[in-house]
Structures are given as structure tokens and as C-alpha cells.
Backbone bond lengths (Angstrom), bond angles and torsions (degrees), N, CA, C in turn:
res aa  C-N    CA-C-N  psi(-1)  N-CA   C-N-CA  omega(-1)  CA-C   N-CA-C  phi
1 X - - - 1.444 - - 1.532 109.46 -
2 X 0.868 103.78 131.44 2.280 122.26 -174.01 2.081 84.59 -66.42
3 X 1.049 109.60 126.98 1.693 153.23 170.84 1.810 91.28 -45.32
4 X 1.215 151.71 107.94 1.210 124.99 144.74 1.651 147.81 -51.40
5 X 1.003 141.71 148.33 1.679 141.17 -161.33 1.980 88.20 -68.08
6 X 0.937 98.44 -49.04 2.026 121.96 -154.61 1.913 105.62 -129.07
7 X 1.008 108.33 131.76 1.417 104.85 -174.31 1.704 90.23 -108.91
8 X 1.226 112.46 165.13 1.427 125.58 154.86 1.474 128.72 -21.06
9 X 1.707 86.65 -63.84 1.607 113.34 -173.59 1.494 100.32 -58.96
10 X 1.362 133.60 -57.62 1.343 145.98 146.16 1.384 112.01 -0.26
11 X 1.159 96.81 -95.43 1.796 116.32 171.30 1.466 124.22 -22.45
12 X 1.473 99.38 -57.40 1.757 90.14 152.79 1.204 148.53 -83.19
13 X 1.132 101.89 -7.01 1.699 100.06 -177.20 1.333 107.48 -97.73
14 X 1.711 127.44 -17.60 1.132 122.10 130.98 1.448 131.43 -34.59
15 X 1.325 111.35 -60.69 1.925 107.25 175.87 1.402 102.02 -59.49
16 X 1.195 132.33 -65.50 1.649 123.25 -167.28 1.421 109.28 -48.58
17 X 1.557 112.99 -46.27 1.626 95.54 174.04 1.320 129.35 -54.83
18 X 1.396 107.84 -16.44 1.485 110.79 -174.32 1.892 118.61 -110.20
19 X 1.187 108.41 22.80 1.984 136.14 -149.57 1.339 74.94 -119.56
20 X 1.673 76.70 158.10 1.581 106.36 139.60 1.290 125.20 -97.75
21 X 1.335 150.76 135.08 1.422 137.54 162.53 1.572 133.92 -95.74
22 X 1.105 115.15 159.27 1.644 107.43 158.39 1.560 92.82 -144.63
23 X 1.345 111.53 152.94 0.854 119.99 125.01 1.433 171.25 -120.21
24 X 1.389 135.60 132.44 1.348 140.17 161.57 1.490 101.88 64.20
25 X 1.385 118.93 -62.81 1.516 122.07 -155.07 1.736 92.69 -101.83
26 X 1.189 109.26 -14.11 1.443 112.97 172.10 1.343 109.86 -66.76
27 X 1.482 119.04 -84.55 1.256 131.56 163.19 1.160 125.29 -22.06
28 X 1.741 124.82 -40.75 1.216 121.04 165.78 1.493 132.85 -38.08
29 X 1.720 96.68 -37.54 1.108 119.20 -156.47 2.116 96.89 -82.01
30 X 0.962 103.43 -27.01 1.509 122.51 -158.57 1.916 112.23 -92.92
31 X 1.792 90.27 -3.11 1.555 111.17 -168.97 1.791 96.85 -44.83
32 X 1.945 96.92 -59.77 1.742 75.24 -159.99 1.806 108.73 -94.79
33 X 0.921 83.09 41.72 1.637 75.07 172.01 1.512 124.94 -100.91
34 X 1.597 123.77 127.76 1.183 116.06 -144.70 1.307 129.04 -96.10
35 X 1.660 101.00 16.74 1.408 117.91 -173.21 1.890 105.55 -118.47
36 X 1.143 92.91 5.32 1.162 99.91 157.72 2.148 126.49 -120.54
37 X 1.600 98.02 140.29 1.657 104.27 -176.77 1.437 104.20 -117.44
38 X 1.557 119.72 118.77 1.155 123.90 145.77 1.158 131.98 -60.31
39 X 1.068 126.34 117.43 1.426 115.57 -179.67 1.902 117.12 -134.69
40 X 1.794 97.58 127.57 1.360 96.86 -164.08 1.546 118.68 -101.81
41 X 1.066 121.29 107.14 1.181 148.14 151.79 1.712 122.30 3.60
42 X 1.515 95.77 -72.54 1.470 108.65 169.46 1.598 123.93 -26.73
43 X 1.375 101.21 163.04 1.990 121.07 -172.45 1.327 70.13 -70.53
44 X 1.567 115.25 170.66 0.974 150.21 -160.52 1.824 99.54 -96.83
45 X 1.296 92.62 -65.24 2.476 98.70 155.75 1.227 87.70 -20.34
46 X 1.543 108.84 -90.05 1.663 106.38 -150.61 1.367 118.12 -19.18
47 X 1.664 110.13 -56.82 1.532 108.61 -160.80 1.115 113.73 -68.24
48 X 1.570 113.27 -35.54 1.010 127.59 -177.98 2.064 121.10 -53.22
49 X 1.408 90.45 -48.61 1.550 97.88 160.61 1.752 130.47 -71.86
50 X 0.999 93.24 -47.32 1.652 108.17 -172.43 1.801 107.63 -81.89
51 X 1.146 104.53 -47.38 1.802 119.30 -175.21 1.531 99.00 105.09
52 X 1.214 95.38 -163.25 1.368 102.93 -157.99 1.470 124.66 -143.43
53 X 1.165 166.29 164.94 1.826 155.86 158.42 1.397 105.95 -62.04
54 X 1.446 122.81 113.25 1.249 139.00 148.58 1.375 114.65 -3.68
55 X 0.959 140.63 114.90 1.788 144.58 -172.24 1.684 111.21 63.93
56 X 1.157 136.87 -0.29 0.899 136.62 -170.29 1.880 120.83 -72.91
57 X 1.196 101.44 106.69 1.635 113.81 169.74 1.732 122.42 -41.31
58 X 1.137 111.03 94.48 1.739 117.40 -175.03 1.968 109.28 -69.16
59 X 1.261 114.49 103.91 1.177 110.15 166.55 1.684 111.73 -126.77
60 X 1.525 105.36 122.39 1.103 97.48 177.82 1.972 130.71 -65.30
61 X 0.956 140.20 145.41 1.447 154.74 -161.71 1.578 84.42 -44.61
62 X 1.530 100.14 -63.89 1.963 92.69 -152.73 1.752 99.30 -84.83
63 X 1.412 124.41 31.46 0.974 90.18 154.29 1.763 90.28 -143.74
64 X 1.323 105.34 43.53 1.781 100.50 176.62 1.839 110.70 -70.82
65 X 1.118 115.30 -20.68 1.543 115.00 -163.22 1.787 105.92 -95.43
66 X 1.527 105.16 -23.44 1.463 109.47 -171.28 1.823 92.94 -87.51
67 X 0.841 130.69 -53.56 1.451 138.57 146.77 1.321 124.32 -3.67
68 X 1.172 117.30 -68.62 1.668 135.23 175.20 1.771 98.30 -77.47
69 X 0.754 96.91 -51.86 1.728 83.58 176.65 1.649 139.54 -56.96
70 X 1.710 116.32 90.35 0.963 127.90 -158.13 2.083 108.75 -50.06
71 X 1.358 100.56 -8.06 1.422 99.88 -165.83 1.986 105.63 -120.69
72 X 1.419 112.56 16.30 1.252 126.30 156.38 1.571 101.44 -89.05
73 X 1.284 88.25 130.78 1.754 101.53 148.05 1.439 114.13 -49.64
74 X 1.244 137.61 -23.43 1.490 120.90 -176.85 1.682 95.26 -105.20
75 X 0.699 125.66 46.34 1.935 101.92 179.96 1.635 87.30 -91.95
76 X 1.406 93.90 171.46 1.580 125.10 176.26 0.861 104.33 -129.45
77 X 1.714 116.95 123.51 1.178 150.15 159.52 1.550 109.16 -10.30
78 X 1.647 124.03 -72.75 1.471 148.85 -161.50 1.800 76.21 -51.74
79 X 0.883 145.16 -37.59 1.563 130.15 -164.44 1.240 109.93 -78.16
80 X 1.272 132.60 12.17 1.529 144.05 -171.32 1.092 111.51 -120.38
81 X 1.576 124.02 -17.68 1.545 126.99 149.38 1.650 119.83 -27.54
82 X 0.955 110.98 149.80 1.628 121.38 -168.36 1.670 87.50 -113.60
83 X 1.509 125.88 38.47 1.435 126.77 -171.63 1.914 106.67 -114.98
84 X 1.363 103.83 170.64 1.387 130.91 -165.23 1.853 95.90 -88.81
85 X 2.011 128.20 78.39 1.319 105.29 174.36 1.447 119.54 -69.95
86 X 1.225 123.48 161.22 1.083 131.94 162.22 1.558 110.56 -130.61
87 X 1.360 100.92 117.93 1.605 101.96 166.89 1.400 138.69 -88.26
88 X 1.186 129.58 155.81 1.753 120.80 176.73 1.408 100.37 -153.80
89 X 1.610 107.98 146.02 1.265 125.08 160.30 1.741 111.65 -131.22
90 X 1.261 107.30 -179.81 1.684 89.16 164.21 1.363 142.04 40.53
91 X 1.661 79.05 -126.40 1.009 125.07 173.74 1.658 136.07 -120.40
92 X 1.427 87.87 4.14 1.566 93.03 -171.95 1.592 123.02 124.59
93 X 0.797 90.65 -63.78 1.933 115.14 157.52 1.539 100.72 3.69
94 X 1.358 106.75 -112.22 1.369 157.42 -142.31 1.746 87.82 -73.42
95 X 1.149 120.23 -51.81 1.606 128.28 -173.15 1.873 94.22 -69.70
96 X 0.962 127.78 -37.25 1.614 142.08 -157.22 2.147 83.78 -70.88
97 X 1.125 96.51 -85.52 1.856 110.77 176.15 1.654 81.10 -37.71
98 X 1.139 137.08 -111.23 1.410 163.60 -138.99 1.720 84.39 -19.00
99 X 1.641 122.32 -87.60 1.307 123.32 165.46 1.312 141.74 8.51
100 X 1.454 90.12 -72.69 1.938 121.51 172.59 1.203 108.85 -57.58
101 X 1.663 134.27 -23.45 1.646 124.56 -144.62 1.946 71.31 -134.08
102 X 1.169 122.97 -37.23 1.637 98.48 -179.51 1.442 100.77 -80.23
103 X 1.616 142.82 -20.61 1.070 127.60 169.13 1.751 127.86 -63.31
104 X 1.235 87.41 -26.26 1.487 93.65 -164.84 1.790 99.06 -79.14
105 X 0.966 114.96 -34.64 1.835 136.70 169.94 1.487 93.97 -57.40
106 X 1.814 125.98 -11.18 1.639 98.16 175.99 1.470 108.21 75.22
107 X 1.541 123.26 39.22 1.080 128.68 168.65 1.535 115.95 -163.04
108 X 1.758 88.16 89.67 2.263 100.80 -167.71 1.446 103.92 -38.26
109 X 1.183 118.81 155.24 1.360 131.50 161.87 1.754 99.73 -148.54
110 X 1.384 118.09 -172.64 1.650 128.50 159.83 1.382 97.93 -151.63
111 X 0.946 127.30 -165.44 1.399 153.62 166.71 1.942 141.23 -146.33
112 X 0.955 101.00 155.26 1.885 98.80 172.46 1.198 90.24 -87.81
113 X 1.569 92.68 127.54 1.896 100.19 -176.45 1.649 93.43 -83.29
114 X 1.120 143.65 -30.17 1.204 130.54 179.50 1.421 115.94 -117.49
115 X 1.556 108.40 56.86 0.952 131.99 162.78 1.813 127.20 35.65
116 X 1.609 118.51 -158.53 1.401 113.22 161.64 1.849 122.21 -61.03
117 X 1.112 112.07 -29.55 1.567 111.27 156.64 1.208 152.27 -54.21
118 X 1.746 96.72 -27.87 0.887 104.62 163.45 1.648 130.97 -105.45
119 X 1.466 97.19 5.44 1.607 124.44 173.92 1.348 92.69 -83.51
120 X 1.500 142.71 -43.46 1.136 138.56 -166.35 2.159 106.26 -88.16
121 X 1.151 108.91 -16.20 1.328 111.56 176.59 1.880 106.39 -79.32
122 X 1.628 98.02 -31.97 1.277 102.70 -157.08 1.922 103.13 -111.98
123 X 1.505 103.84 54.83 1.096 136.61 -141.09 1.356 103.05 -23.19
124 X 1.110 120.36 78.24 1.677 117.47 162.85 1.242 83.85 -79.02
125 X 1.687 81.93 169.37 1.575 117.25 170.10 1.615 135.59 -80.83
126 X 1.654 114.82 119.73 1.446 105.03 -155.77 1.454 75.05 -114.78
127 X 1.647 96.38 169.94 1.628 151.17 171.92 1.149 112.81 -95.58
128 X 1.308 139.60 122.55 1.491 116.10 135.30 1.618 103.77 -105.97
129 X 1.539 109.45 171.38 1.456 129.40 174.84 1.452 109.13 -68.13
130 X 1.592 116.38 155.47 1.469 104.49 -160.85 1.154 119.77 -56.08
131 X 1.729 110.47 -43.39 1.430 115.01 -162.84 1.918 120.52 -73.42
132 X 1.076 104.15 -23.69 1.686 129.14 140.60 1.811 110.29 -23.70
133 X 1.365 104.58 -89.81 1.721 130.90 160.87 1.343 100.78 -23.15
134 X 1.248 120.62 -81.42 1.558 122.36 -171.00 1.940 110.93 -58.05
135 X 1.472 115.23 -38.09 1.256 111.10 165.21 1.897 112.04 -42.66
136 X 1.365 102.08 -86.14 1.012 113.23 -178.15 1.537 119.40 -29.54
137 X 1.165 133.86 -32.46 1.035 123.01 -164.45 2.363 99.30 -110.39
138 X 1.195 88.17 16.03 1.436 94.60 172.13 1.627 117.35 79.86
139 X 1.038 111.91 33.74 1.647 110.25 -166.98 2.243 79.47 -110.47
């Protein structure tokens, strides 16, 4: 296998040095405040399995940049907020890159540096989708 220039591991610790962060127990704290948008990152599975942050705006990764972009045919509205985003994936990862490439586009973001895991360690409060809800409880 051909050697890479930049590894992964690389890649992020580059973006975080250059981010803003919070973490997990930060954000918790920041849940109801209304000038701030979480917004989660993750496959759509994920949420679906794991759940998700209470009010939290679902944008998938590959289409976070066409999204924010007032001059794509796909942007979303919620990106025209005059609000505080915060992103999450994971573990950190994916939200870390995600950040760096909407900052550099001239559009602040931060992130939970330790992502939905560590929102779930740092027991915020999760969601699941209804049909999830009704599983769980045996219906």
C-alpha cells in the first residue's frame, strides 16, 4: 500500500488546532440557549441507532458545505441564522475536518471535541426517533 503525504490522525489535530472547541459538558450547559444550533453531523443510522441532542439540526457531513452555501441550490435556510453553530459527530473526528473547511468558506462554526460520546458519557439528554421509542419500550 503507497505511504500517505498526511494521515487522518494528522488531519485532525491540525483542524482542532485551528477550531474552536467545546466540550460535551460544555455544550450541555449551552442546551437551552437559543442563539445557539447544534448541529449533528452523523449518517442518518447513527441517529437513528444511538439517538440524538434534543433540538439538534441533522446535516449530513457530505452535504454540510452545499447547505451553508447561500448560492447552492441546496442550502438550508437554518444557516442564515445570525446564531452560535456548534457541530458534532462521533467522536470528534468528522465534526473537527467539518469546522476547518466551513471556516475557511467564511462561515464560524466550533464543535464538541468529544463528540456524541462524549455527550452520552457526560449524560446529556438524548432522543431517539419514534419508532426507536416504541421499540424500546416493547410495542
Amino acid at each position: 500500500m503507497k505511504k500517505l503525504k498526511i494521515t487522518v490522525k494528522e488531519l485532525v489535530a491540525t483542524a482542532k488546532s485551528q477550531i474552536e472547541e467545546f466540550t460535551a459538558s460544555q455544550v450541555i450547559q449551552l442546551l437551552s440557549d437559543k442563539n445557539v444550533v447544534i448541529v449533528d453531523i452523523r449518517d442518518i443510522r447513527e441517529r437513528q441507532k444511538l439517538g440524538f441532542i434534543p433540538g439538534s439540526f441533522h446535516a449530513p457531513r457530505g452535504m454540510l458545505e452545499f447547505w451553508i452555501d447561500p448560492e447552492s441550490p441546496y442550502f438550508k435556510k437554518i444557516f442564515s441564522a445570525d446564531k452560535k453553530f456548534i457541530l458534532h459527530c462521533a467522536a470528534g473526528w468528522r465534526s473537527a475536518l467539518s469546522v476547518q473547511t466551513l471556516n475557511n468558506m467564511g462561515f464560524p462554526t466550533a464543535h464538541i471535541s468529544d463528540g456524541f460520546k462524549g455527550w452520552v458519557e457526560a449524560d446529556g439528554p438524548v432522543e431517539f426517533y419514534e419508532s426507536r421509542q416504541s421499540e424500546d419500550k416493547g410495542s
